[in-house]
N, C-alpha and C positions, 0 to 999 in steps of 0.2 A: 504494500500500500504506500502510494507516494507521502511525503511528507506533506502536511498542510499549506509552509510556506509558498509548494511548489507543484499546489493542483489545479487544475484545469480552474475554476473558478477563484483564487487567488489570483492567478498569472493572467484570465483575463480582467479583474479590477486593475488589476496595477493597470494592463494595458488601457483600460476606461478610464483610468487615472494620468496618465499621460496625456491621452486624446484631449483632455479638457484643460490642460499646462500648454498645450499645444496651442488649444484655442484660444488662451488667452492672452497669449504670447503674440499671437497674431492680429488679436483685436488691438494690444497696442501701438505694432506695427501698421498697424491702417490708419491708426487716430494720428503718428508722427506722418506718413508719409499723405495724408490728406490735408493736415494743416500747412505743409510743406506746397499746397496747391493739386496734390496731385486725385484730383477724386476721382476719377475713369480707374484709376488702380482701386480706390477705397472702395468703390463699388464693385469691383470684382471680387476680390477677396472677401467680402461681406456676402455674396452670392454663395461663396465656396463656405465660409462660417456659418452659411445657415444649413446646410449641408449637414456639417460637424455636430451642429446643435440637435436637426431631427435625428439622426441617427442615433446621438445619443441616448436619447431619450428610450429607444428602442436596447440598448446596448445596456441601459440599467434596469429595465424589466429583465430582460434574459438574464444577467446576473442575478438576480432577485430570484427568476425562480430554481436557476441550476443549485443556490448556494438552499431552497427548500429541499431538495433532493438529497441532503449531505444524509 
């Protein structure tokens, strides 16, 4: 039996857990490079961020219910 640190529902939180370091990594990358004039970029990126955002969304239910299963 794997160790807990390092089962299938640990390792994809952490990865859910990134994805959303990621996100917001990039939301403040958008607010510098939009205030900097550039909003055809900010708009793009915030098309892709929403992306991140629904998926998420769906990515903490399945962890929710894989981690009922323990």
């Amino acid at each position: 039996m794997p160790t807990p640190e390092y089962s299938l529902p640990d390792v994809l939180e952490r990865m859910y857990h990134n994805q959303l370091a990621i996100e917001a990594a990039l939301m403040e990358l958008t607010l510098m490079v939009e205030s900097q004039g550039h909003v055809d970029v900010g708009d793009n990126v915030r098309g892709a961020l929403e992306a991140i955002g629904e998926n998420a969304g769906h990515i903490k239910q399945g962890l929710a219910k894989l981690k009922l299963q323990r």
